[in-house]
C-alpha positions, 0 to 999 in steps of 0.5 A: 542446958549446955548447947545451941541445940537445946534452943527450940527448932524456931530459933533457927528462923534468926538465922541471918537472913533479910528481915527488912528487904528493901522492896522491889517497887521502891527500889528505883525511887530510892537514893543509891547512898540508902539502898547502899547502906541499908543492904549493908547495915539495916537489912538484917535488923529485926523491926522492932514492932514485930518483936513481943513488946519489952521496955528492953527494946528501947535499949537498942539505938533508934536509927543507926548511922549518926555522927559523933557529938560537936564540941560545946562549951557545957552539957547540963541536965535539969529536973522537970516536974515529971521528967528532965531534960538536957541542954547543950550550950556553945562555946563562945561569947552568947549575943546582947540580950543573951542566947537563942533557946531551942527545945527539941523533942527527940523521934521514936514513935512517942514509944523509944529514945531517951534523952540520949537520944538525936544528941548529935542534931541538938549539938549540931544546932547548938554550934551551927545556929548559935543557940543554946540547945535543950532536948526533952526526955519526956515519958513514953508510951505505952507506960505513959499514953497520949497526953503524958508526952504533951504534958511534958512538952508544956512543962518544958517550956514553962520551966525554959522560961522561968528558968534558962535565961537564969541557968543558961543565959538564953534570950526569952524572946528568942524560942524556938521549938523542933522536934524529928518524927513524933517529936515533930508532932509535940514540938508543933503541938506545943507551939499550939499550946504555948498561944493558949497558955496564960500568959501566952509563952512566945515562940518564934519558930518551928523546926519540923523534921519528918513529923506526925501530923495526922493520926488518922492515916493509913493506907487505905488514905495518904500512905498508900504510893509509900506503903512500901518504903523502908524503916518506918512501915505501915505496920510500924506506925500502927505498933506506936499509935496503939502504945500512944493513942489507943483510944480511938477517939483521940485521933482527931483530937489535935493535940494529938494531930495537929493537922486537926487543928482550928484554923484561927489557931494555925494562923496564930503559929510562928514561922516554919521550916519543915524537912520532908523525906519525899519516900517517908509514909509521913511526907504527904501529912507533913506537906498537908500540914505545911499547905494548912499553915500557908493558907492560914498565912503563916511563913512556911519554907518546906524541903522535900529530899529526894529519894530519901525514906524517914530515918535520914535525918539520924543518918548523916555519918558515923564511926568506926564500923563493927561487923553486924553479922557477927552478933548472929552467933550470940549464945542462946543456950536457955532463952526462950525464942522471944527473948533471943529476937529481943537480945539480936535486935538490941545487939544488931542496932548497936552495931549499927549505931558504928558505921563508916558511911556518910549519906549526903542527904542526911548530912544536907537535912542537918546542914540545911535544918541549922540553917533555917534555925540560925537566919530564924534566931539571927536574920 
C-alpha cells in the first residue's frame, strides 16, 4: 500500500470541512472574541464523542486555547492509594500557620485529561491566591466508572491531610476544594463527603467552575434553551455519562449529582463561588444548585459570563499559532477510516492547544475565580 488512493472512499469525508459549525440560533448569543476563535481553531476539530471509543483520544488536548504555566517555586507529585497527584507550591515566604491548600479536580467528562491537565488554572491559583496548589489525576471512566473518581477525591484529602502540612508546609485549617466541569462535580461531592468522614476533614471553600451538578438532565428538562451551544453538546455529555454512570440507577444518587443531595447536609457545606458560562448546557443545573446551597443558608457568590459556552475557563490565552489545516494532509495510506478519524482528532487539538488569541472572558474567570479563592484563604 503505497498511496492515498488505497484509503477507502469514506475517508474523503475528513476532508476539512466544519465538523462543529457553530449554530445559527446561537450565533447572536455568543461573545464575538468565541464565534471568532471558534470558526479559526475549533471549527474543524472532529468531536471526540462521535469517534469509535479509544483511550488514544485522551492524548488529544482537552480545550484548546490555554495560557503557559506561571512560574512557582516547586512542582512535586506524590503517590496516592491508587493514584497520584501534583502540587504547585508559590514562591515566597508561606504565611504564620503555613500555606492555604487548594485540591483541584481537573474537567473532561470524568472520561479525559490527566494530571497535566488545567495546570495553568492550578499555577495561576497558586501564584495569585497564595496557596499551595495540588490537582488530582484520578481514574477515568469507562475503564474505572462512578465511584473509582469519588474515591480518589476522598483519598486525596485524606492524604493532604495527613501529609501537606509536612511535605508542603500547608495550613489544615485552611482547605479548600475546586474543581472545572466534572471536577467541579467531585470537588463539591467531596466537600460533601469530607462532613461525613470520621473524624470529619474541614473544608473552608468550594471554588465551582462550570460543574455537573445533576446527572438527570437533558433536553427534554434544563438543556433545552442551550441544546445547541457549542463544544459540549447534549450528545457529548450523553457520551461521558454512559462511561462514568452507566447504571441508571446512580443518577440521583448524589454522590454522583450532587443537586440530589439532603438538605441538612447542603446546609452544613462551606462557602462557594461558582463560575457559570451563561451559554453552557451545565449553567441552569449550576445556578439550581447555587440557589439550593442559599437556601440551605450557605454563602453562595455566583457569576454568570456573558455570551460565553463551557470550555472558557481553558480558553484564556495561548501560544504561538500552528497552521490546524495543515494536519488534514497526514498520511493515511493503510489506516482503517476509524483510525484515521481518531489520528486527525489528536493532531487537530494539539495544534489547537498553540493559538495566538486571548478571549477576555476567560481570562476574567480565572482573574475573577483567584480572587475569590485568595479573599477565602485571606479575608
Amino acid at each position: 500500500m503505497s498511496s492515498a488512493s488505497s484509503v477507502p472512499s469514506e475517508a474523503a469525508t475528513l476532508a476539512p470541512v466544519a465538523k462543529q459549525p457553530l449554530h445559527p440560533s446561537i450565533i447572536d448569543r455568543l461573545d464575538p472574541e468565541y464565534i471568532e476563535f471558534h470558526n479559526k481553531y475549533v471549527v474543524n476539530i472532529v468531536p471526540p464523542h462521535t469517534l469509535p471509543w479509544s483511550p488514544a483520544i485522551r492524548n488529544g488536548m482537552a480545550v484548546p486555547g490555554g495560557t503557559p504555566l506561571l512560574k512557582v517555586a516547586k512542582t512535586q507529585d506524590f503517590d496516592l492509594p491508587t493514584t497520584k497527584c501534583r502540587a504547585f507550591t508559590p514562591e515566597g515566604t508561606p504565611p504564620a500557620g503555613g500555606w492555604p491548600l487548594f485540591i483541584f479536580f481537573h474537567g473532561g467528562g470524568w472520561t479525559l485529561g490527566n494530571i497535566d491537565s488545567e495546570n495553568s488554572f492550578c499555577t495561576n491559583m497558586a501564584v495569585r491566591a497564595e496557596c499551595v496548589a495540588i490537582t488530582v489525576d484520578y481514574r477515568l471512566a469507562p475503564e474505572n466508572p462512578y465511584p473509582a473518581a469519588v474515591d480518589d477525591a476522598i483519598d486525596a484529602l485524606k492524604w493532604a491531610a495527613e501529609n501537606a502540612p509536612r511535605e508542603l508546609g500547608t495550613n489544615p485549617a485552611k482547605v479548600a476544594v475546586g474543581g472545572s466541569s466534572s471536577g467541579g462535580n467531585l470537588a463539591t461531592i467531596l466537600a460533601l463527603k469530607a462532613l461525613e468522614l470520621t473524624p470529619p476533614l474541614p473544608v473552608m471553600f468550594q471554588l465551582l467552575v462550570v460543574p455537573v451538578t445533576d446527572n438527570t438532565a437533558s433536553v427534554a428538562t434544563s438543556w433545552r434553551d442551550r441544546e445547541h451551544a457549542p463544544w459540549l453538546s447534549p450528545g457529548r455529555m450523553e457520551w461521558f455519562k454512559a462511561f462514568y454512570l452507566p447504571d441508571s440507577r446512580d443518577w440521583t444518587r448524589w454522590d454522583a449529582s450532587p443537586l440530589f443531595a439532603p438538605d441538612a447536609l447542603i446546609a452544613r457545606l462551606p462557602p462557594a463561588w461558582f463560575g457559570l458560562a451563561e451559554l453552557d448546557i451545565l449553567c441552569p443545573e449550576g445556578v439550581s444548585y447555587a440557589e439550593k446551597l442559599r437556601a440551605a443558608g450557605v454563602a453562595v457568590e455566583v457569576e454568570v459570563y456573558k455570551g460565553a459556552p463551557h470550555p472558557i475557563m481553558g480558553m484564556d490565552g495561548a501560544s504561538p499559532s500552528l497552521r490546524i489545516e495543515s494536519v488534514w494532509h497526514a498520511d493515511m495510506t493503510g489506516h482503517s477510516e476509524s483510525r484515521c478519524r481518531v489520528s486527525i482528532y489528536l493532531k487537530l487539538s494539539r495544534c489547537a492547544d498553540y493559538l495566538p488569541s486571548v478571549l477576555s472572558i476567560g481570562k476574567k474567570l480565572v482573574s475573577d475565580a483567584a480572587a475569590a479563592l485568595r479573599k477565602a484563604f485571606y479575608g
